[in-house]
C-alpha positions as CSV (number, residue, x, y, z in Angstrom):
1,X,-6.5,14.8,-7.0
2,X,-5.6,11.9,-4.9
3,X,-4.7,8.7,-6.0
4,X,-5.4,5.6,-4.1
5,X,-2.5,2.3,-4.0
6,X,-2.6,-1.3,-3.1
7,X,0.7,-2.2,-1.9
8,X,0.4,-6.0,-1.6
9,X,3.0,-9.1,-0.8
10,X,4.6,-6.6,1.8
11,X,6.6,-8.3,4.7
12,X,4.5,-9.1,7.8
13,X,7.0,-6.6,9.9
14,X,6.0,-3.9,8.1
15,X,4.3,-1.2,9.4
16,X,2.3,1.9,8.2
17,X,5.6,4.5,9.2
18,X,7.7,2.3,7.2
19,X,4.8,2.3,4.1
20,X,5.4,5.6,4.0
21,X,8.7,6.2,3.9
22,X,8.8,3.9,0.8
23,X,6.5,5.5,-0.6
24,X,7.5,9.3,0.2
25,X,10.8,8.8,-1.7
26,X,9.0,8.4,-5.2
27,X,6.1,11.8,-4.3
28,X,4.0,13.4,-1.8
29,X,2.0,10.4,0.6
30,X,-1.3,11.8,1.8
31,X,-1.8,8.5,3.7
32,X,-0.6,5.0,4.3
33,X,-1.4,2.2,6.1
34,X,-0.8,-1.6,6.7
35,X,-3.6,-3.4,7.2
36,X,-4.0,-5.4,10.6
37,X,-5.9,-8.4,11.4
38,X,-8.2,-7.7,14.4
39,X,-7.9,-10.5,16.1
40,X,-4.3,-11.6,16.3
41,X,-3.3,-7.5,15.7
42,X,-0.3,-9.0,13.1
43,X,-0.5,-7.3,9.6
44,X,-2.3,-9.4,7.2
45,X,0.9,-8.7,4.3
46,X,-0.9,-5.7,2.3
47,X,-2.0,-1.9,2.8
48,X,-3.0,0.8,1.1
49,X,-1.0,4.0,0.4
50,X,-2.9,7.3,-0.9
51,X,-0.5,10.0,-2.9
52,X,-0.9,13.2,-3.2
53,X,-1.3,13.4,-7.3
54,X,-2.5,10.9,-9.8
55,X,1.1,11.5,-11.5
56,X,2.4,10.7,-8.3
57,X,0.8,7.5,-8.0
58,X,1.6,6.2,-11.6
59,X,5.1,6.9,-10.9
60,X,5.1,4.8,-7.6
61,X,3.4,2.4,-9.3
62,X,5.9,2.4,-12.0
63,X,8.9,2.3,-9.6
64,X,8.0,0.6,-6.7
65,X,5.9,-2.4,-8.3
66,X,8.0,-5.7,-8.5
67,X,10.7,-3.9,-6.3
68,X,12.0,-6.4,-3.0
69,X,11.5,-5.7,0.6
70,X,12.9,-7.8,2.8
71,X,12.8,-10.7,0.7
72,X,9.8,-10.1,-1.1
73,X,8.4,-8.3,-4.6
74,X,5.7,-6.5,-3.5
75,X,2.7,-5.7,-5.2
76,X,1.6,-2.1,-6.2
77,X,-1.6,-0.9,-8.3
78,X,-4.4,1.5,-8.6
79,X,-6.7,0.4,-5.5
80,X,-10.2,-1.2,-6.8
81,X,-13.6,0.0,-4.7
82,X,-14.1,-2.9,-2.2
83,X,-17.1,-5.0,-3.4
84,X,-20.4,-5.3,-1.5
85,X,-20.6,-7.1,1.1
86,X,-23.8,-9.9,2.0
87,X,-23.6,-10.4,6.0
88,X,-27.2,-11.6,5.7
């Protein structure tokens, strides 16, 4: 089963191709993408990777938490369920 990843603190250059790449060389990436804000189109500095295996994921999450990109020690855990929303 799939595993879902926050990958936060990333560099603001990163982009999705390059998520993945970081993330392929721990296991199998089913998806992965930077997150962009929508009205400038720059990357708001987090994403979301999804592996292929729940051993998968606690291995990249093992490995790649704390490690430095450009720079920075990025940020990697088990993705939450985004909370509800009141746009009343």
């Amino acid at each position: 089963m799939a595993k879902k990843l926050f990958v936060g603190s990333l560099p603001f250059a990163t982009t999705s191709d390059e998520l993945r790449e970081m993330f392929a060389k721990v296991g199998a990436v089913t998806e992965a993408n930077v997150v962009m804000d929508k009205m400038s189109g720059r990357s708001r500095g987090f994403g979301f990777v999804e592996m292929a295996s729940d051993e998968e994921a606690d291995k990249a999450i093992k490995e790649l938490n704390g490690m430095e990109v450009e720079g920075r020690k990025i940020f990697v855990s088990e993705a939450r369920p985004q909370a509800p929303r009141d746009n009343g």
